[in-house]
Each structure stands twice: as C-alpha cells, then as structure tokens.
PyMOL commands that place a pseudoatom at each C-alpha (Angstrom):
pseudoatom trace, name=CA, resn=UNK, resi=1, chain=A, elem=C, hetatm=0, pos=[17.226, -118.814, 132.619]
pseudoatom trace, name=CA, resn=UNK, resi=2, chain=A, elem=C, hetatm=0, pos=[19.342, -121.619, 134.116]
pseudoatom trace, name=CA, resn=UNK, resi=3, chain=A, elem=C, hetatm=0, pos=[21.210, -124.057, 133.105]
pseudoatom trace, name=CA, resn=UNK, resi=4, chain=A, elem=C, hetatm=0, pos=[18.601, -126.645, 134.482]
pseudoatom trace, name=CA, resn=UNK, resi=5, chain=A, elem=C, hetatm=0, pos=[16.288, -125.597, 131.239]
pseudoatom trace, name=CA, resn=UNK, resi=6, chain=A, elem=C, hetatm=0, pos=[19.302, -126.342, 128.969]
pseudoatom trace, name=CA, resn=UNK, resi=7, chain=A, elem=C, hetatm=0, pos=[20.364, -129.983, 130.102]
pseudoatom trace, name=CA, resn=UNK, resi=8, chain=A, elem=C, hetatm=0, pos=[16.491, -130.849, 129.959]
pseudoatom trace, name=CA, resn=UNK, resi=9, chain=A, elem=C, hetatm=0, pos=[15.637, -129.864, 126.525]
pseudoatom trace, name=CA, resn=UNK, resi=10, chain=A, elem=C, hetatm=0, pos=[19.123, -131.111, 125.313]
pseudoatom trace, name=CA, resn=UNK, resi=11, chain=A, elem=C, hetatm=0, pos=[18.319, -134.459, 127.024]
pseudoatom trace, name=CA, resn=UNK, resi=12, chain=A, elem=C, hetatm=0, pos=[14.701, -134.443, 125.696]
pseudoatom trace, name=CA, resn=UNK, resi=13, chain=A, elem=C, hetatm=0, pos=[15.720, -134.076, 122.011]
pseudoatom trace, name=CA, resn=UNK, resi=14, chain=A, elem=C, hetatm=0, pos=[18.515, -137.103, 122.431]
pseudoatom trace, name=CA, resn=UNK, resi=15, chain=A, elem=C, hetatm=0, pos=[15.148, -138.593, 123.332]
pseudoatom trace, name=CA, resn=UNK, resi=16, chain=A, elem=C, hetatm=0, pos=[13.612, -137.890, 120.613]
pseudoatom trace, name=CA, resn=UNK, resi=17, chain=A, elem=C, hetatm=0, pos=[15.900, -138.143, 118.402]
pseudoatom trace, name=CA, resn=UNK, resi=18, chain=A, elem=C, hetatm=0, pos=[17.796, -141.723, 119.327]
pseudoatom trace, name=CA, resn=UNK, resi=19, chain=A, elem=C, hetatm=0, pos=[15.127, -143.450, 121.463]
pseudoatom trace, name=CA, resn=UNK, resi=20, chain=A, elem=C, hetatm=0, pos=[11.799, -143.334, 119.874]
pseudoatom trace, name=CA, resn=UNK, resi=21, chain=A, elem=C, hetatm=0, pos=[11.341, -145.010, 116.652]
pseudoatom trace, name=CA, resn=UNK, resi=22, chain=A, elem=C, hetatm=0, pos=[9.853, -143.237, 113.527]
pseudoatom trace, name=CA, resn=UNK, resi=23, chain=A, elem=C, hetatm=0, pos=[7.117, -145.050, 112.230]
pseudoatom trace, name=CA, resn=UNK, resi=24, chain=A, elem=C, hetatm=0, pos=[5.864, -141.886, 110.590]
pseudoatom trace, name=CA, resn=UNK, resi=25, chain=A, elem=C, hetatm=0, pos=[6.783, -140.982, 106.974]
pseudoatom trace, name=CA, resn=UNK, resi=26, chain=A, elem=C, hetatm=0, pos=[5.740, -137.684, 107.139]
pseudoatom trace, name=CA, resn=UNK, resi=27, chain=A, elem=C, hetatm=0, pos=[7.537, -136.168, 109.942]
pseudoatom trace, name=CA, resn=UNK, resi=28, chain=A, elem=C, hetatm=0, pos=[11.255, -136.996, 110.899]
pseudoatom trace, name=CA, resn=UNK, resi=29, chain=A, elem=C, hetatm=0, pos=[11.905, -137.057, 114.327]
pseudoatom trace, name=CA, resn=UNK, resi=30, chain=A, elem=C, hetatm=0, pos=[15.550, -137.459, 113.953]
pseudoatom trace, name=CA, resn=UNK, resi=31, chain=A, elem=C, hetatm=0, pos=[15.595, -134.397, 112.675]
pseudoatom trace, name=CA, resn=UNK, resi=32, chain=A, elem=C, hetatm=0, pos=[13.292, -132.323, 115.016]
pseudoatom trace, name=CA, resn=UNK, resi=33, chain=A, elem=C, hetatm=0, pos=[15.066, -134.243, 118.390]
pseudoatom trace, name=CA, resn=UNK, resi=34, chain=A, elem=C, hetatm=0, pos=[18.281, -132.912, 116.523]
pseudoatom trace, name=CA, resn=UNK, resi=35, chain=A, elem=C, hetatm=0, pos=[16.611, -129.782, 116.295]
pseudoatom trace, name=CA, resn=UNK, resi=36, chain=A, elem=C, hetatm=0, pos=[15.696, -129.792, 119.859]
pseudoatom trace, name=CA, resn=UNK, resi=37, chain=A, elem=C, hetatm=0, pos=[19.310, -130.720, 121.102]
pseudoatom trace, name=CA, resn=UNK, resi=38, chain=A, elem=C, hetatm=0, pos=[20.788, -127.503, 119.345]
pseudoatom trace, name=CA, resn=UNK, resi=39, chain=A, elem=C, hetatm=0, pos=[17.936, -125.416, 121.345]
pseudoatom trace, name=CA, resn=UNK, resi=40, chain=A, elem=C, hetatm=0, pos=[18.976, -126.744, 124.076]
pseudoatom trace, name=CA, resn=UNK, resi=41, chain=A, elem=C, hetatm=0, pos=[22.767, -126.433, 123.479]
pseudoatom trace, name=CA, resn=UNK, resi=42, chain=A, elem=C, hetatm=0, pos=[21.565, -122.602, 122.939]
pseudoatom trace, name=CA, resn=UNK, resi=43, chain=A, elem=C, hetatm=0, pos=[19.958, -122.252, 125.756]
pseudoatom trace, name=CA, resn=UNK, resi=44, chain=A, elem=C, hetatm=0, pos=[23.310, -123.990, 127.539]
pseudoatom trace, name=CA, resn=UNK, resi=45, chain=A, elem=C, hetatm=0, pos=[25.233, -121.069, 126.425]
pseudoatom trace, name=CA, resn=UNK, resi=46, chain=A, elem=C, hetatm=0, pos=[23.022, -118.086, 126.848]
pseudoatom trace, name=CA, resn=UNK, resi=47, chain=A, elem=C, hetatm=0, pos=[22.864, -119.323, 130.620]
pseudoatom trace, name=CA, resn=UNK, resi=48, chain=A, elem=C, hetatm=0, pos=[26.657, -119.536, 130.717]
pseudoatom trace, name=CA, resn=UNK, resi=49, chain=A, elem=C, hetatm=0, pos=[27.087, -115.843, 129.268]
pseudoatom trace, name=CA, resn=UNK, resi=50, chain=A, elem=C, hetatm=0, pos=[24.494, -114.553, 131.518]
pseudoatom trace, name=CA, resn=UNK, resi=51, chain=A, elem=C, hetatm=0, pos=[26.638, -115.843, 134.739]
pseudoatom trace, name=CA, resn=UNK, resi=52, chain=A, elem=C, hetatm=0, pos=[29.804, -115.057, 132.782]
pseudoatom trace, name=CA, resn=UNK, resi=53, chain=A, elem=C, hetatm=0, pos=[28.666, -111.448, 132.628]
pseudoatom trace, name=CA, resn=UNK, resi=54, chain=A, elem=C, hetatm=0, pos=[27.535, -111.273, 136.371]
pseudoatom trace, name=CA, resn=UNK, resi=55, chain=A, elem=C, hetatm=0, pos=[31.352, -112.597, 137.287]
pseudoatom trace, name=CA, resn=UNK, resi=56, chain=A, elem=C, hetatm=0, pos=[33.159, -109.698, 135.295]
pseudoatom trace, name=CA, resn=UNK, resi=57, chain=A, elem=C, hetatm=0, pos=[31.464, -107.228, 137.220]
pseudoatom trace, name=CA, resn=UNK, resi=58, chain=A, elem=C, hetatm=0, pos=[33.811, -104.889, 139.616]
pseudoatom trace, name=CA, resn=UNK, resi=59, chain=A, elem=C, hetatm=0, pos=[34.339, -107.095, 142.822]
pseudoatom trace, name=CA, resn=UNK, resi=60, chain=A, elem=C, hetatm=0, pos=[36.237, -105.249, 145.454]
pseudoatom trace, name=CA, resn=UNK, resi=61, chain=A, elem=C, hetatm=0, pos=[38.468, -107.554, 147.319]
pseudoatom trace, name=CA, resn=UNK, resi=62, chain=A, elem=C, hetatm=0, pos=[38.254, -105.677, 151.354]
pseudoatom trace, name=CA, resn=UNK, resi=63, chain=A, elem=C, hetatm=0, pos=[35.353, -102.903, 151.519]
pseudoatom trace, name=CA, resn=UNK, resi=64, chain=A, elem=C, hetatm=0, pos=[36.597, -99.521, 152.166]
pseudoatom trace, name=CA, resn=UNK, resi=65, chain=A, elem=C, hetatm=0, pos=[34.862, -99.552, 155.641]
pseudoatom trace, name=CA, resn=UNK, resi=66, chain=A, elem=C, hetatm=0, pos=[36.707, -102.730, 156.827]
pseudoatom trace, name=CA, resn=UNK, resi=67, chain=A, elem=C, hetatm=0, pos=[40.074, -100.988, 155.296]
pseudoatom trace, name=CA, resn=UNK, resi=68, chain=A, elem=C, hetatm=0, pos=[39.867, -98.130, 157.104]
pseudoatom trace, name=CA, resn=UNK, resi=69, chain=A, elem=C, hetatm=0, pos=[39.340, -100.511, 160.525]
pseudoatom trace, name=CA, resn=UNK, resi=70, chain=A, elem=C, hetatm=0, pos=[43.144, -101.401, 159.754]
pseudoatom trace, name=CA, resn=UNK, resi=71, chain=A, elem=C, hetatm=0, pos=[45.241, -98.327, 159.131]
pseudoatom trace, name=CA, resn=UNK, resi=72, chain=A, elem=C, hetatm=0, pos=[48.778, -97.565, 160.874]
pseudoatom trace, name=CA, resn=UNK, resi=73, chain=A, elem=C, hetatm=0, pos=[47.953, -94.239, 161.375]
pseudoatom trace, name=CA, resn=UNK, resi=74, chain=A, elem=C, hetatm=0, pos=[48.660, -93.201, 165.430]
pseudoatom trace, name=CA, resn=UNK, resi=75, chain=A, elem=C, hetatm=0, pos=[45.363, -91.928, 166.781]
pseudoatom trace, name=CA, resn=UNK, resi=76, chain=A, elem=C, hetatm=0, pos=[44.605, -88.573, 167.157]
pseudoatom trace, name=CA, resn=UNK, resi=77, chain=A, elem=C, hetatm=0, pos=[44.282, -88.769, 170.771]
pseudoatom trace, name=CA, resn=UNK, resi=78, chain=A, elem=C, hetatm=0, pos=[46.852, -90.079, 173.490]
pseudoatom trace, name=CA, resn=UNK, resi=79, chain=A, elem=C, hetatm=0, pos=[45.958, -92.856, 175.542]
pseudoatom trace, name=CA, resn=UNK, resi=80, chain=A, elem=C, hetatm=0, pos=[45.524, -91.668, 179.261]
pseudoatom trace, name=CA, resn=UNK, resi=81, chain=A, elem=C, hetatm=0, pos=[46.589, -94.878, 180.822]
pseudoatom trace, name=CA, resn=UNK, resi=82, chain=A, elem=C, hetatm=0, pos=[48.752, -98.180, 179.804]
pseudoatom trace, name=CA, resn=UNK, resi=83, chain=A, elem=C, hetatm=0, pos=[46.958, -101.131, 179.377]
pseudoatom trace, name=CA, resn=UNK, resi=84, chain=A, elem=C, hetatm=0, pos=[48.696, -104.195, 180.593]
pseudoatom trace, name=CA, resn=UNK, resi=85, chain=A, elem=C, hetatm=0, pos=[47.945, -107.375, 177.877]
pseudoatom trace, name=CA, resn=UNK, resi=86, chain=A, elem=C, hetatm=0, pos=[50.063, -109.925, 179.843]
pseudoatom trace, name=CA, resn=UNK, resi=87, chain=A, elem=C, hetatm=0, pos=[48.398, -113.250, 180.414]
pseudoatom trace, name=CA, resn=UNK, resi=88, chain=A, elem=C, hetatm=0, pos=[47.295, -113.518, 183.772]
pseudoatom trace, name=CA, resn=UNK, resi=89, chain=A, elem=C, hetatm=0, pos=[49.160, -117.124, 184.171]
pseudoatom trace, name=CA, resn=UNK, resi=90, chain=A, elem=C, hetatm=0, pos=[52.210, -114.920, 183.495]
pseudoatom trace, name=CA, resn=UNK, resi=91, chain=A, elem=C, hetatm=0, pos=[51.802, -111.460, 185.558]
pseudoatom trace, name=CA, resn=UNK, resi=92, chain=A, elem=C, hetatm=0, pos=[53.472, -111.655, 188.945]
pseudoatom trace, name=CA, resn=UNK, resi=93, chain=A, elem=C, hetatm=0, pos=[50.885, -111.832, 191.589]
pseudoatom trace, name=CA, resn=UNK, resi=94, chain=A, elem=C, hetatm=0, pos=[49.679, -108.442, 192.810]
pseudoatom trace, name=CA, resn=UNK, resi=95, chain=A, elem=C, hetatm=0, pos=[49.654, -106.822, 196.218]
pseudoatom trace, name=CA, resn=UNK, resi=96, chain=A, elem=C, hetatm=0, pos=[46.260, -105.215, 197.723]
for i in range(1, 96): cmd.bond("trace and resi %d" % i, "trace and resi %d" % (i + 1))
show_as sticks, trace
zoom trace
C-alpha cells in the first residue's frame, strides 16, 4: 500500500468528478468522482500511518558491536614493542 495508489485514485475521481460532463440523469458523477477522491484521500493516510508506524520503531543510533570497537579501556595485554607513527617526511634518516 503506497502512496502511489492514493494520488491515482484521488486524481482519477477529480476526473471524474470536474472533467467529464454528466449527460446522465440517473447517475451523478459528481458525486461518485467525489466519492472516489475521499477513497483516495483514505488510502493517502493509511499509507502515511503505515510508514509513520515503521519510523517509531526502536532505532539504535551506533550498534553495540561498533561501540565496543571504541572503548578507553587499556588492553589487557602490554604491548611488547613501541610503534613509531611519525611521518616518514619527518623521521630523521636512519643508519644501517
């Protein structure tokens, strides 16, 4: 159920309603575009409280894996060696 469906049937009973002419005397299609139009209005917001509903649902802003990537808690084993970070345009050249 879309909102697609709505906008059609809304647009099909303005149709209806406003653009053909009633030659008939027995049925008024004023009255059934009009008709029509408030289906489609209907259907407008039964779409919009389906998605509405979907929104509300719990969203969780980071996922409890990616969180625990990122704590400040020291590991629970020592690093053996120091790892120099410098850029190498920066270090002092090295002897062999």
């Amino acid at each position: 159920m879309r909102i697609h469906g709505g906008i059609a049937l809304t647009v099909v009973g303005a149709l209806v309603a406003f653009a053909i002419r009633d030659t008939s005397s027995r049925i008024d299609l004023t009255a059934i575009g009009i008709i029509i139009m408030l289906g489609g209005g209907l259907w407008l917001w039964f779409s919009y409280q389906l998605v509405r509903d979907k929104d509300e649902e719990e969203i969780e802003l980071i996922k409890p894996k990616v969180e625990e990537q990122y704590t400040t808690e020291p590991h629970e084993y020592a690093i053996e060696e120091q790892i120099d970070v410098t850029p190498s345009h920066i270090k002092p050249p090295q002897e062999p």
